[in-house]
C-alpha positions as CSV (number, residue, x, y, z in Angstrom):
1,X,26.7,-1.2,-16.4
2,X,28.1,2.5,-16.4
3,X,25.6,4.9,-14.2
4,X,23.3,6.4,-17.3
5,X,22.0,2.9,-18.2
6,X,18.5,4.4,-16.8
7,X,18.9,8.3,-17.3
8,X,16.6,7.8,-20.4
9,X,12.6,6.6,-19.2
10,X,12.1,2.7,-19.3
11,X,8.4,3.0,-18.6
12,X,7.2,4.7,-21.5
13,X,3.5,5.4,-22.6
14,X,0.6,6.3,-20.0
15,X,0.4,4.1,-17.1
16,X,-2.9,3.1,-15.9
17,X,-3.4,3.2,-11.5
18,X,-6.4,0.7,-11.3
19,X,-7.5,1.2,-7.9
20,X,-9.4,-1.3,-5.7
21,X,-11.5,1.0,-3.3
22,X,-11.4,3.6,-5.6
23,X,-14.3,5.4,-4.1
24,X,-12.6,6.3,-0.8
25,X,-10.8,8.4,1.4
26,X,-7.3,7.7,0.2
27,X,-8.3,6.7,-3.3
28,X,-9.6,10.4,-3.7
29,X,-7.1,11.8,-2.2
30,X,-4.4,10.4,-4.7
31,X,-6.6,11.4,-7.4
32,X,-6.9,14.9,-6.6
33,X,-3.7,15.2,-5.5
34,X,-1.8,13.3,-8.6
35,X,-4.0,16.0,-10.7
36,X,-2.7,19.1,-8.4
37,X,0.7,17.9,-8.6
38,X,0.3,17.4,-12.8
39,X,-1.0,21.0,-13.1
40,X,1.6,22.8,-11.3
41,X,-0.6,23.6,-8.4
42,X,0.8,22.1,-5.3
43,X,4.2,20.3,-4.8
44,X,4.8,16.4,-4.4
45,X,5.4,16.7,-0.8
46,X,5.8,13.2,0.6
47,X,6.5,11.7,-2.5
48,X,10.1,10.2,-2.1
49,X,10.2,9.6,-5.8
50,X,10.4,13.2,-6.8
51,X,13.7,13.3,-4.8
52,X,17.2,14.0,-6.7
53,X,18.1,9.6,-5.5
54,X,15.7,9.2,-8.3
55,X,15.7,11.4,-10.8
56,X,17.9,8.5,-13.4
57,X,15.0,5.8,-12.2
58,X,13.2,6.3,-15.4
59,X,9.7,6.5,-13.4
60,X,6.4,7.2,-15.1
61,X,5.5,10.9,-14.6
62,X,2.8,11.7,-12.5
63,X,1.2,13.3,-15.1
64,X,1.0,10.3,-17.6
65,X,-1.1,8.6,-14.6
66,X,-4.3,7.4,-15.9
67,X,-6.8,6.4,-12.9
68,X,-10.0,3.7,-12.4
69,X,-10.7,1.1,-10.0
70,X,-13.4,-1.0,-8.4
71,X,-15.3,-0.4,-5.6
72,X,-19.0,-1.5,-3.7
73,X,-20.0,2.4,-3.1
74,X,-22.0,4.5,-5.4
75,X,-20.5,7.8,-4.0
76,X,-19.3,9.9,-6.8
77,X,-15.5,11.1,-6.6
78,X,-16.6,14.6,-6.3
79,X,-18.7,14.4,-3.4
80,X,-16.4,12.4,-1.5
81,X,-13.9,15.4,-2.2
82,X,-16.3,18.4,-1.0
83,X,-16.8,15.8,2.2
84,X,-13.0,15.6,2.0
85,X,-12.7,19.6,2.0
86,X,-15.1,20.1,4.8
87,X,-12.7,17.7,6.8
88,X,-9.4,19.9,6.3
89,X,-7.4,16.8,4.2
90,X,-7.8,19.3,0.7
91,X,-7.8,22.7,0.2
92,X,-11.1,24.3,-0.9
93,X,-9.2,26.2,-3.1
94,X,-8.0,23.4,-4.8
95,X,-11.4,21.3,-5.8
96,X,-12.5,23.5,-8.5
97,X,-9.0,23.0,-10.0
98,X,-9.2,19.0,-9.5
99,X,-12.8,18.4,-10.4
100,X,-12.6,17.5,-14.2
101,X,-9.9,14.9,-13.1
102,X,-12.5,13.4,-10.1
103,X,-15.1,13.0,-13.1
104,X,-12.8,11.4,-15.3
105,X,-11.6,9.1,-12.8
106,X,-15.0,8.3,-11.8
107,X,-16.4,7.5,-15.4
108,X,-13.9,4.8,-14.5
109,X,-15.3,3.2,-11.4
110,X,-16.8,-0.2,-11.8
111,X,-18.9,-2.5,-9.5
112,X,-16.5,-4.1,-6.8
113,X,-17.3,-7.4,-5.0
114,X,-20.6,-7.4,-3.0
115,X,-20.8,-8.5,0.4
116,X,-21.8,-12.6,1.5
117,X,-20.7,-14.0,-1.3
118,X,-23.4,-13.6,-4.2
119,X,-21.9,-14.2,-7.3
120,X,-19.7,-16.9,-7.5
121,X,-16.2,-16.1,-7.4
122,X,-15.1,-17.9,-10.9
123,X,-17.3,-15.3,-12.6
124,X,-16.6,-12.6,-10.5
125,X,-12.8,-12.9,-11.5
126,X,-13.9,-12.8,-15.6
127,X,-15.7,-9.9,-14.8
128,X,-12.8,-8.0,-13.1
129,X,-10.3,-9.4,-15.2
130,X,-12.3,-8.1,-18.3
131,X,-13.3,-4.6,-16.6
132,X,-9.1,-4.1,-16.0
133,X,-8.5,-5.3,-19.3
134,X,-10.8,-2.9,-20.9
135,X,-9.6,0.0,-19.2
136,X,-6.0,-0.3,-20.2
137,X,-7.1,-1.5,-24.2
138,X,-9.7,2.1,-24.0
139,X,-6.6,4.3,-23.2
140,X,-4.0,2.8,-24.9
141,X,-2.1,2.5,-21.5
142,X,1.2,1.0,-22.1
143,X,1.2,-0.9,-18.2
144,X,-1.5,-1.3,-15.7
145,X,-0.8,-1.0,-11.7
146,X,-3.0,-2.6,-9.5
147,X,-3.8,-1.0,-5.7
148,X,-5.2,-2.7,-3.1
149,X,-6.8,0.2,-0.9
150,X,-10.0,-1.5,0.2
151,X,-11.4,-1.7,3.1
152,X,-8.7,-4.4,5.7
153,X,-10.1,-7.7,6.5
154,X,-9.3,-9.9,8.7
155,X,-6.4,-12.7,7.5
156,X,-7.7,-15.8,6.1
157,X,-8.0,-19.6,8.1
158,X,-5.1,-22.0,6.1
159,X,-6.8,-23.5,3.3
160,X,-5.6,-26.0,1.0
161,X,-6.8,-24.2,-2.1
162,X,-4.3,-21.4,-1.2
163,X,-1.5,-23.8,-1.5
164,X,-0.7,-24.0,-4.6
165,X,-1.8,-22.4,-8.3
166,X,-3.4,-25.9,-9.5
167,X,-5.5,-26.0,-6.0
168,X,-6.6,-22.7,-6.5
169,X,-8.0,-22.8,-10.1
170,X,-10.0,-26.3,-9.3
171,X,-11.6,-24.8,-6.1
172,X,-13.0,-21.6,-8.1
173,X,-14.6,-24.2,-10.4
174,X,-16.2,-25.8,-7.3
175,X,-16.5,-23.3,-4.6
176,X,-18.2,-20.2,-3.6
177,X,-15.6,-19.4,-0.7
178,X,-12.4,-19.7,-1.8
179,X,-10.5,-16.1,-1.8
180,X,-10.8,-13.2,0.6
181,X,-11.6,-10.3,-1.4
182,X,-8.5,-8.7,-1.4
183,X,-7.0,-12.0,-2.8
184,X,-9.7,-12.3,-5.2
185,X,-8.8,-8.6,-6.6
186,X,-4.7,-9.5,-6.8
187,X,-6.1,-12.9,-8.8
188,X,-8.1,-10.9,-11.2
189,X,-5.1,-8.2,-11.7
190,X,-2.7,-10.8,-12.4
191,X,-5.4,-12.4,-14.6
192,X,-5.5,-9.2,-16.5
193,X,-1.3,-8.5,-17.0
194,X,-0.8,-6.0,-13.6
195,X,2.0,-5.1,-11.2
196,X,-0.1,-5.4,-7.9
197,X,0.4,-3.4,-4.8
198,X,-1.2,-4.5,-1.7
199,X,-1.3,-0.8,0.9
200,X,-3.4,-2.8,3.3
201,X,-3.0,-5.2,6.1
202,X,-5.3,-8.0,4.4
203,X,-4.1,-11.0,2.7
204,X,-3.8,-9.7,-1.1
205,X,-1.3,-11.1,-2.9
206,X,0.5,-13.0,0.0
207,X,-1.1,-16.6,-0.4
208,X,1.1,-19.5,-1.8
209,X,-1.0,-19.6,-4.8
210,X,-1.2,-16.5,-6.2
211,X,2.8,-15.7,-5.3
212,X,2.7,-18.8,-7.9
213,X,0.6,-16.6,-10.4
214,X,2.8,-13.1,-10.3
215,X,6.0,-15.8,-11.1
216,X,4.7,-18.1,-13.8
217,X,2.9,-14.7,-15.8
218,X,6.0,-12.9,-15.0
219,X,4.4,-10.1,-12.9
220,X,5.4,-7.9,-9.8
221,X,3.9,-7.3,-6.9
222,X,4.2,-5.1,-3.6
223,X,3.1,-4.7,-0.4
224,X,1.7,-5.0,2.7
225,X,-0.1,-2.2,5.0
226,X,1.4,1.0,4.4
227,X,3.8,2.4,6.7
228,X,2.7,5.7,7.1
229,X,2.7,7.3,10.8
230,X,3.4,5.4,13.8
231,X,5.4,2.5,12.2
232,X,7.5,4.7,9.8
233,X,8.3,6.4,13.4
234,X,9.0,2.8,15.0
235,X,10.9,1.8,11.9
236,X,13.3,5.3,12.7
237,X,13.9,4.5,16.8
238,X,14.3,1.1,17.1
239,X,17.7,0.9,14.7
240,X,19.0,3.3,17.4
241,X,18.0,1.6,20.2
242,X,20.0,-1.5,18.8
243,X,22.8,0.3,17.7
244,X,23.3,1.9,20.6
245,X,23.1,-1.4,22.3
246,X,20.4,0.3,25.1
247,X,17.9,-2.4,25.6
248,X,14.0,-1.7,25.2
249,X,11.8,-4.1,28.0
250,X,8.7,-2.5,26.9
251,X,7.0,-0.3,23.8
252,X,3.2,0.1,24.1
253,X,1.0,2.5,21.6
254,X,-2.4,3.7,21.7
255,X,-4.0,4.7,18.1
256,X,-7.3,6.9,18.2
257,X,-8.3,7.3,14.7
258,X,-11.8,7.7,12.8
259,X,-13.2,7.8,9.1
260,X,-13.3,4.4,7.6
261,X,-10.5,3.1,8.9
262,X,-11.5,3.5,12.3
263,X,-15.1,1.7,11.9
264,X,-13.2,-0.9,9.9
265,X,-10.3,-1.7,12.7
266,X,-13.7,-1.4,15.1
267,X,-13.8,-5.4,14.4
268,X,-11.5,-6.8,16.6
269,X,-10.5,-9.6,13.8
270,X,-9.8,-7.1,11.7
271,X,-7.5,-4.7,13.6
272,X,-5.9,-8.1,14.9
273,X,-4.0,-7.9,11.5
274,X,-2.5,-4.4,11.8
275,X,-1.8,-4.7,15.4
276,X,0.2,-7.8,14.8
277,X,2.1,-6.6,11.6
278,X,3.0,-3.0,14.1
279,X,4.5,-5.5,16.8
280,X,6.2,-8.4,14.5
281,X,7.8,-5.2,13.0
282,X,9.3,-4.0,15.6
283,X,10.2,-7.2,17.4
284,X,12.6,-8.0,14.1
285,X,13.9,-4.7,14.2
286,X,15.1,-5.0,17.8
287,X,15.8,-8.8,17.5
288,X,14.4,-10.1,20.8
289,X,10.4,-10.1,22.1
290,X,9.3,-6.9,23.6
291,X,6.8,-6.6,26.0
292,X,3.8,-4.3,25.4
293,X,0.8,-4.3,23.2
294,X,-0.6,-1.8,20.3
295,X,-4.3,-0.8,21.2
296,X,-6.5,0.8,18.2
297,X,-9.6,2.7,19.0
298,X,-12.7,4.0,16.7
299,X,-13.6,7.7,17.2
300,X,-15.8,8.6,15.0
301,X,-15.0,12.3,15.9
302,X,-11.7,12.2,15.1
303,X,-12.2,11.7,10.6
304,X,-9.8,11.1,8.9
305,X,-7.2,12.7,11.4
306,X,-5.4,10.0,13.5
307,X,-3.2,10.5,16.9
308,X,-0.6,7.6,18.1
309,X,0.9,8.0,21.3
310,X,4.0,6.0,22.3
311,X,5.7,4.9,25.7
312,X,9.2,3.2,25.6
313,X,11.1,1.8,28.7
314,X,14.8,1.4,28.2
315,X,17.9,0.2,30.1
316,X,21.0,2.0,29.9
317,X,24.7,1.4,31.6
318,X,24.6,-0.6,35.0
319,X,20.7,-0.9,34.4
320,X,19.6,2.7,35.0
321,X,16.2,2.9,33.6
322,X,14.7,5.1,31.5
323,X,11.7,5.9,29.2
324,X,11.1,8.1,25.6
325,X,7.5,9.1,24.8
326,X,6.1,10.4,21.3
327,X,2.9,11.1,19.9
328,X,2.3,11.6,16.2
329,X,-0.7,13.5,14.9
330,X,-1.3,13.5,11.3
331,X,-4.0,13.0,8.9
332,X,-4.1,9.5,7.3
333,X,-5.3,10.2,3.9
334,X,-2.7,13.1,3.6
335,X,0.3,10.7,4.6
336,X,-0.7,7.8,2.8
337,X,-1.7,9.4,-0.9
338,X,1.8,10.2,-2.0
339,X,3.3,6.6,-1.0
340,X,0.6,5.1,-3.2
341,X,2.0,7.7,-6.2
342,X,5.3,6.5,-5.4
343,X,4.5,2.6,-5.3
344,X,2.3,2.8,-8.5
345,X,5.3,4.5,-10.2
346,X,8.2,2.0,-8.8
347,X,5.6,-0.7,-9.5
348,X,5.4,0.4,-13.3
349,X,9.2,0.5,-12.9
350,X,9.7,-3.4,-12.3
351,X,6.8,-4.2,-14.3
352,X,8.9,-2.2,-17.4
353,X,12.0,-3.9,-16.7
354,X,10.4,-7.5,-16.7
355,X,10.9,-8.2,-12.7
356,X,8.1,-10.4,-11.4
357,X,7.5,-11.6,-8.1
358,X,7.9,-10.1,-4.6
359,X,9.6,-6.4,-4.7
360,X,11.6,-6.3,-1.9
361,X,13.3,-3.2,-2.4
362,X,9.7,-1.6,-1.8
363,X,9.7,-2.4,1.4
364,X,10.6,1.3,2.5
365,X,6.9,1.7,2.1
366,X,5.7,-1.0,4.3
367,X,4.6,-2.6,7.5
368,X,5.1,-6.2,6.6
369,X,7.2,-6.0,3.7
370,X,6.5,-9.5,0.9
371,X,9.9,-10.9,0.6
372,X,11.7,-9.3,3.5
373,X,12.6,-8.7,6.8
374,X,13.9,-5.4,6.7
375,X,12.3,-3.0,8.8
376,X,15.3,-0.4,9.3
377,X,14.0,2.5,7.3
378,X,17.4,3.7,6.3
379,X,18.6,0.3,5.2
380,X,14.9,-0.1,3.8
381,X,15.6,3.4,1.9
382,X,19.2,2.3,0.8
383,X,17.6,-0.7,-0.8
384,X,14.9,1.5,-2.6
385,X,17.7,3.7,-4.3
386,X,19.8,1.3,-5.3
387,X,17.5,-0.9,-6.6
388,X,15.5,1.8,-8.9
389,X,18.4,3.4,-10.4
390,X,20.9,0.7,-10.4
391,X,19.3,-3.2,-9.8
392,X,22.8,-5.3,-10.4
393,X,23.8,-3.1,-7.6
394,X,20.7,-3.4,-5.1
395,X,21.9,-4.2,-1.9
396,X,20.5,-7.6,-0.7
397,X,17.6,-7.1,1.2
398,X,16.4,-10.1,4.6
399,X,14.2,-12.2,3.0
């Protein structure tokens, strides 16, 4: 394969960004900002897509991006953006600009899943299944991408109906129970013919059964938790740490963070998941246990700004201790809106090319990346490249 096999675009056509919690924070901050960045009016700062590693990829533009999405809240896209503005995450200047796109997106908007359960969950994936399917058949979208940016739950119990694809379809016949929400979206996106993209810490797409799905209806999928402030940071230091063969003995982090995210990680079972992924990251990076502990804490006061601070004791020659501190201040919704762009685009990408399955090579973008290891970001970003502009020469990727 000579090196302008993908100089021309595989994913032709609009490409539909069906978005599940498309009602919040982060949801209408991509939407605003994908409509900014399509008119000329801001640059696509943060997303690594635009950069010159990718230009031969044959990405979607962001300006053939067509949104929708599911969600529980009745709060129209606007609003949540003047609410947005008044926060500092957009420019005023900016929402008069943006506000035909808001509307658009928000004609798009459909009823997510209710809370406790009420409508059984066989049904409830027909009706989301049809709702995607509709969407894509009403713009003549060429692909569909589904994003998981819903509120994070907490992981599910084992279940034998998560086992295996058979198991799965026979307990949604019988059962009321049988999916976590997030799972029950990635079901209904497969169901409907998406890529799938999972940006939170919750279970999505990573359950036996419906890893069985994306195979056998030849579909990709992505994910989890996005990596956007102090795990990209984490993912930067600890490669030098180990390869400069200095020995970490402890790395412990304090988050303060508000908005949504910081009444949802409020629930101690539900933070356990990000917590966990932030540590199991960073214990395969270094490659032994470390001690110390991640602590998130809800203040409402803060919005949608977050702070992380970070204290690291080392060991150098003949044992001499030492320690390196950071803290990271950034604002979540702001960070996290051009990595979903990006994963919606590379997502199209595989989905073009006929790859289905895990997507490794996206792990740049994640926590606790599906189908690997990897938590280096520069072997992580390495991966990326090679893989979107030339995949027979991806590097292999730690699965």
């Amino acid at each position: 394969m000579n090196d302008t096999t993908h100089a021309m675009p595989v994913t032709t056509g609009r490409t539909g960004v069906w978005i599940f919690g498309a009602r919040g924070s982060l949801a209408t901050t991509v939407v605003a900002g994908a409509a900014a960045v399509a008119a000329g009016l801001a640059p696509a700062e943060g997303c690594a897509a635009e950069l010159p590693d990718f230009r031969a990829a044959g990405l979607p533009p962001v300006d053939a991006l067509v949104f929708g999405g599911h969600d529980v809240v009745g709060t129209a896209l606007v609003e949540k953006a003047g609410r947005l503005v008044d926060g500092g995450v957009l420019p005023a200047s900016l929402l008069p600009h943006v506000r035909e796109a808001l509307t658009t997106a928000d004609r798009e908007i459909r009823d997510g899943l209710p809370d406790g359960g009420a409508e059984p969950q066989a049904r409830a994936a027909e009706r989301l299944t049809a709702d995607i399917a509709a969407f894509r058949e009403r713009h003549g979208l060429a692909r569909v991408v589904a994003v998981n940016l819903a509120s994070t739950e907490p992981l599910p119990a084992a279940d034998p109906a998560h086992a295996s694809l058979d198991a799965l379809e026979q307990a949604l016949e019988t059962r009321a129970d049988v999916l976590p929400a997030s799972s029950l979206y990635a079901y209904a996106a497969f169901r409907a013919g998406c890529a799938y993209v999972n940006f939170t810490p919750s279970a999505g797409a990573c359950l036996p059964a419906l890893e069985e799905l994306a195979r056998v209806t030849g579909l990709p999928h992505a994910g989890r938790d996005g990596k956007t402030g102090e795990t990209l940071v984490k993912s930067a230091l600890a490669p030098m740490f180990r390869q400069r063969a200095l020995k970490v003995r402890s790395w412990s982090g304090s988050n303060l963070l508000g908005g949504g995210d910081g009444a949802t990680l409020a629930d101690p079972a539900a933070a356990r998941s990000k917590t966990d992924s932030k540590q199991r990251s960073l214990e395969e990076t270094l490659g032994h246990p470390v001690e110390g502990v991640v602590h998130i804490d809800n203040v409402p006061d803060m919005g949608e700004w977050k702070t992380a601070w970070n204290h690291i004791s080392f060991e150098g020659f003949l044992g001499v201790r030492m320690t390196l501190q950071f803290t990271w201040q950034g604002c979540d919704s702001a960070l996290a809106a051009p990595l979903v762009l990006d994963l919606a685009r590379f997502a199209a990408l595989a989905h073009a090319r006929g790859e289905a399955g895990a997507l490794p090579s996206l792990g740049f973008y994640f926590k606790s990346p599906v189908g690997s290891t990897e938590h280096n970001l520069t072997r992580q970003y390495e991966a990326l490249r090679a893989w979107a502009v030339r995949p027979d020469a991806a590097p292999a990727v730690p699965r």
